[in-house]
C-alpha positions as CSV (number, residue, x, y, z in Angstrom):
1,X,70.8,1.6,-47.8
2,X,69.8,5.5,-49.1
3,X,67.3,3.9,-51.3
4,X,65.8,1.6,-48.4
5,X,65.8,4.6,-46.0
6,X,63.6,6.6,-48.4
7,X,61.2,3.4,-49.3
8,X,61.0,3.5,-45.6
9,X,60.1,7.4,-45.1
10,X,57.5,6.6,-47.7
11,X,55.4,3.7,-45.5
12,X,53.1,6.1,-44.1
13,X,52.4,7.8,-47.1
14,X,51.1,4.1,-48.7
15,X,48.7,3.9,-46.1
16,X,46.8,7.5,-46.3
17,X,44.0,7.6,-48.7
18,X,44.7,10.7,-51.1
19,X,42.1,12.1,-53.6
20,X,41.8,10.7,-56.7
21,X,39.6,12.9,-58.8
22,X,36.6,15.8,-57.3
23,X,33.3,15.6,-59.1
24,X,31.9,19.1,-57.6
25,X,31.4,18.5,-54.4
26,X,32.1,14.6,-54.0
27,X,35.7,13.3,-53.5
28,X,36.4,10.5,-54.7
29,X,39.7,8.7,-52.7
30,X,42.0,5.9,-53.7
31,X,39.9,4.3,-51.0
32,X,36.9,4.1,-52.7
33,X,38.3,2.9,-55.8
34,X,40.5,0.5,-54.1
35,X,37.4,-1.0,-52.3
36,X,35.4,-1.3,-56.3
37,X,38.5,-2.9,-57.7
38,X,38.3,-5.5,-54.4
39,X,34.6,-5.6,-54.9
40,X,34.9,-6.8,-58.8
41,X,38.0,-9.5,-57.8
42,X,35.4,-10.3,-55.3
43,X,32.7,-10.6,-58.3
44,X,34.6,-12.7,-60.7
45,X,36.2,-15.3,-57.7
46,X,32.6,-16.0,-57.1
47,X,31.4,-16.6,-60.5
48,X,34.6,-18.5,-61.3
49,X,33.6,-20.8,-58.1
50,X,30.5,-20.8,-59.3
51,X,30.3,-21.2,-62.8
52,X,30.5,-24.7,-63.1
53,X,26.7,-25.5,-60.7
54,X,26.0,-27.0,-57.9
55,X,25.7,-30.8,-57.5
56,X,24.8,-33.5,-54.8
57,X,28.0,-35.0,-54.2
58,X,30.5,-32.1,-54.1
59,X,33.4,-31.6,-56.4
60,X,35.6,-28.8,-57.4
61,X,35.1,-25.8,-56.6
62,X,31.5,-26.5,-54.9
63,X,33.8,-28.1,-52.2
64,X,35.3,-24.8,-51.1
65,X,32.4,-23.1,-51.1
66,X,30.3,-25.6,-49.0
67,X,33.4,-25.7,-46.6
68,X,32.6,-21.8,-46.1
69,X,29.3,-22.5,-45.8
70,X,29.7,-25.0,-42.9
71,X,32.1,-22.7,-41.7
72,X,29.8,-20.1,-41.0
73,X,27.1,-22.6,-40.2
74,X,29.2,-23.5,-37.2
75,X,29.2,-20.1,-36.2
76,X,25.7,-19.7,-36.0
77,X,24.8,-23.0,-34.8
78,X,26.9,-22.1,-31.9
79,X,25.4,-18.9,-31.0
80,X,21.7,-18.9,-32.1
81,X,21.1,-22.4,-32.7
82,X,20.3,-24.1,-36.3
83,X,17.3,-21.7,-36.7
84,X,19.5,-19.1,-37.1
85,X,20.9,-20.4,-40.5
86,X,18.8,-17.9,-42.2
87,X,20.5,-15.2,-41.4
88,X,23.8,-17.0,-43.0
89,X,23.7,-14.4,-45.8
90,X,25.4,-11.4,-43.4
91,X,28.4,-13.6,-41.5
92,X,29.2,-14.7,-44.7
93,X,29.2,-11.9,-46.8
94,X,31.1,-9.6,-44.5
95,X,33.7,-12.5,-44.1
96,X,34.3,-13.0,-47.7
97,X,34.2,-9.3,-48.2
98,X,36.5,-8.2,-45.4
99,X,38.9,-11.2,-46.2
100,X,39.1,-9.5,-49.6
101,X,39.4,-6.4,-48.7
102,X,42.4,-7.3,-45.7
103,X,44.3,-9.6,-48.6
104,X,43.7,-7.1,-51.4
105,X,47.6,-5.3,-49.9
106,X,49.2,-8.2,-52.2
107,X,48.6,-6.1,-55.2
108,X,52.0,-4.4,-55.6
109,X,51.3,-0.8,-54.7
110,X,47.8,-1.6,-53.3
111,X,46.7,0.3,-49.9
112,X,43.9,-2.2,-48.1
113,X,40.7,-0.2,-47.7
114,X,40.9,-1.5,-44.2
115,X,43.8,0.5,-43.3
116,X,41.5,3.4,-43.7
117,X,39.0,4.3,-40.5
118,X,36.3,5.6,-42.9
119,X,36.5,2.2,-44.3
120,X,35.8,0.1,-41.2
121,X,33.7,2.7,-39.7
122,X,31.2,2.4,-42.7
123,X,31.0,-1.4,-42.1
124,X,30.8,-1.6,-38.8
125,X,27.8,0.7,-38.9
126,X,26.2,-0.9,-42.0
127,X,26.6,-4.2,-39.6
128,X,25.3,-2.8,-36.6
129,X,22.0,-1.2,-38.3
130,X,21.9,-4.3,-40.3
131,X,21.7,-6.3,-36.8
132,X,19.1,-4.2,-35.0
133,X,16.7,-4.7,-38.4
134,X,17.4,-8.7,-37.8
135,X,16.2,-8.3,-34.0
136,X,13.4,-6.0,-35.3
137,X,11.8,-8.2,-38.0
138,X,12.6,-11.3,-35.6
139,X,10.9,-10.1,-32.2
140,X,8.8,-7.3,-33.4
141,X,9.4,-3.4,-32.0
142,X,7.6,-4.4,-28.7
143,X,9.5,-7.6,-28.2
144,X,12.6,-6.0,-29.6
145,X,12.6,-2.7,-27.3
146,X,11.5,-5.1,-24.2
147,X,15.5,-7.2,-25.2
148,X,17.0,-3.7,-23.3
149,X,15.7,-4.5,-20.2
150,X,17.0,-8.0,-19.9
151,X,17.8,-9.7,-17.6
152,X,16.6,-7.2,-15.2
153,X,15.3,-3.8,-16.1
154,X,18.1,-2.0,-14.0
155,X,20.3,-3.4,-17.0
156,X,18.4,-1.3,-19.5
157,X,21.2,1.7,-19.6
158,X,23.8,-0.4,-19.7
159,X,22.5,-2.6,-22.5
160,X,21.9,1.0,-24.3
161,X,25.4,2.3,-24.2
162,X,26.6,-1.3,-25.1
163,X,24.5,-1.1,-28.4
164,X,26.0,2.3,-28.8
165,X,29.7,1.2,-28.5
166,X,29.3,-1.4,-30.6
167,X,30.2,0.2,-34.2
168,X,33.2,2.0,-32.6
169,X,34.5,-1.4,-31.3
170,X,34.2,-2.8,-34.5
171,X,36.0,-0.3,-36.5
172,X,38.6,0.2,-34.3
173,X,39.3,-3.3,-33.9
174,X,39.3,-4.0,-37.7
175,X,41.9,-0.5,-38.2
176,X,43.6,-1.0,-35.5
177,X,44.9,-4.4,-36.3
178,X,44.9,-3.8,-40.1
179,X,46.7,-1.0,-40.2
180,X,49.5,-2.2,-37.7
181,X,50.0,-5.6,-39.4
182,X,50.2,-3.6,-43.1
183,X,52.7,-1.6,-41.6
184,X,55.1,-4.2,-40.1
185,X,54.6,-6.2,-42.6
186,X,55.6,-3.0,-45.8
187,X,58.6,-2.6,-43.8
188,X,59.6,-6.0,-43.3
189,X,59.4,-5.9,-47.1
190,X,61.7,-3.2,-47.5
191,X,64.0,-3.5,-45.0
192,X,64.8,-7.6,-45.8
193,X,63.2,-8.4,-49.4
194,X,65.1,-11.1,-50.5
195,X,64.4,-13.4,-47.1
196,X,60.6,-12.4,-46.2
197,X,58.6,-12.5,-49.4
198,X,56.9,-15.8,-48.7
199,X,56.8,-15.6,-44.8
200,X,55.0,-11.5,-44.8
201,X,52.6,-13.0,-47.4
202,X,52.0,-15.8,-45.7
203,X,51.3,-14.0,-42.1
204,X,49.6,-11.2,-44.5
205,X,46.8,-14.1,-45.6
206,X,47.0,-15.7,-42.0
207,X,46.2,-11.7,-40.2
208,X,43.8,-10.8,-43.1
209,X,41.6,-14.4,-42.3
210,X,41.7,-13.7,-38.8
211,X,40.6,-10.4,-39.1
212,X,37.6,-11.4,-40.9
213,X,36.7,-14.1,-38.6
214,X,37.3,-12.0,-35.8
215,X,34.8,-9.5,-37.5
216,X,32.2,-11.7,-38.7
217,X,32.1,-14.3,-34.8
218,X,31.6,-10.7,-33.2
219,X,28.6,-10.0,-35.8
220,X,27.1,-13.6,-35.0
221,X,27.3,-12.8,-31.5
222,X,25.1,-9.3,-32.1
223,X,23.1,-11.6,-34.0
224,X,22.4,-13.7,-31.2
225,X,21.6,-11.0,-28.8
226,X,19.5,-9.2,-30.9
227,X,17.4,-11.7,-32.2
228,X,17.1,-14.1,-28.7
229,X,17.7,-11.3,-26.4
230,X,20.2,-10.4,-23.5
């Protein structure tokens, strides 16, 4: 019981990005190399899935990866219509990449970079830029600036501060949730590890999916306003 009791005063500290090494001014966190060691599982998945081509009637590996693609496709089709399938490159990167990232706590030891703020705040605002470029290069500035004042031009303000609150709802959101399920789930872990093993990992892979998805249909949404307007 001691040794569960100080596993358990320990939870917190699992969670906290600490600094790994300083290189003058720059600190670099256990964040930051969590999120490359995600980003180079991330890599080789891909070029495992990948490695074997892509052929007309699918098989393997291709089937997965077309099931993601239709997937996403769904998404879009939903939202923007099928035109919109050329912007399938940012749903499904930041799904793959945040489903990663949300998952990557099954590494014994392993803090999600999604447990840390700085980590969702960066790609919520990456997203959100990333967005506003998509309804730029779509509509053009003029056509683009005019999207505020839709439906009505009283609307304009509010349509502002909505852009504006935007990144903060993402990041919170994708925190928020992250860090709360890590947390139940670590102490679950501890508290009954011989009856929860498969069930935490289980709801860890269900809560890290929807996460992601959560994350990526809110992007397609932005998407949708920003490219077809208001």
């Amino acid at each position: 019981m001691e040794a569960r009791m100080a596993q358990l005063a320990t939870v917190m500290e699992q969670l906290i990005r600490t600094e790994v090494v300083r290189i003058g001014p720059v600190v670099i966190t256990s964040t930051v190399i969590n999120t490359w060691i995600v980003m180079i599982v991330l890599f080789a998945f891909v070029r495992l899935l990948t490695r074997g081509g892509f052929h007309r009637i699918p098989r393997g590996s291709q089937v997965i990866l077309e099931m993601l693609v239709g997937f996403i496709h769904g998404l879009i089709d939903d939202n923007i219509g099928r035109e919109g399938r050329k912007l399938l490159w940012i749903p499904a990167t930041l799904f793959l990449f945040i489903f990663f990232l949300n998952i990557s706590w099954m590494i014994p030891g392993f803090a999600p970079p999604t447990t840390d703020i700085m980590t969702t705040a960066g790609l919520a605002v990456a997203t959100v830029i990333l967005v506003h470029a998509m309804g730029i290069r779509e509509r053009g500035v003029g056509g683009y600036i005019k999207g505020f004042a839709e439906p009505v031009a009283i609307m304009a303000p509010m349509n502002m501060v909505e852009e504006v609150v935007k990144p903060f709802s993402l990041a919170i959101r994708l925190f928020g949730n992250m860090f709360g399920e890590k947390t139940v789930t670590t102490i679950l872990a501890i508290l009954m590890p011989l009856l929860l093993p498969v069930p935490v990992m289980f709801l860890g892979l269900l809560m890290g999916g929807i996460q992601a998805f959560i994350f990526t249909l809110l992007t397609v949404t932005y998407l949708a306003t920003a490219t077809k307007g208001h």
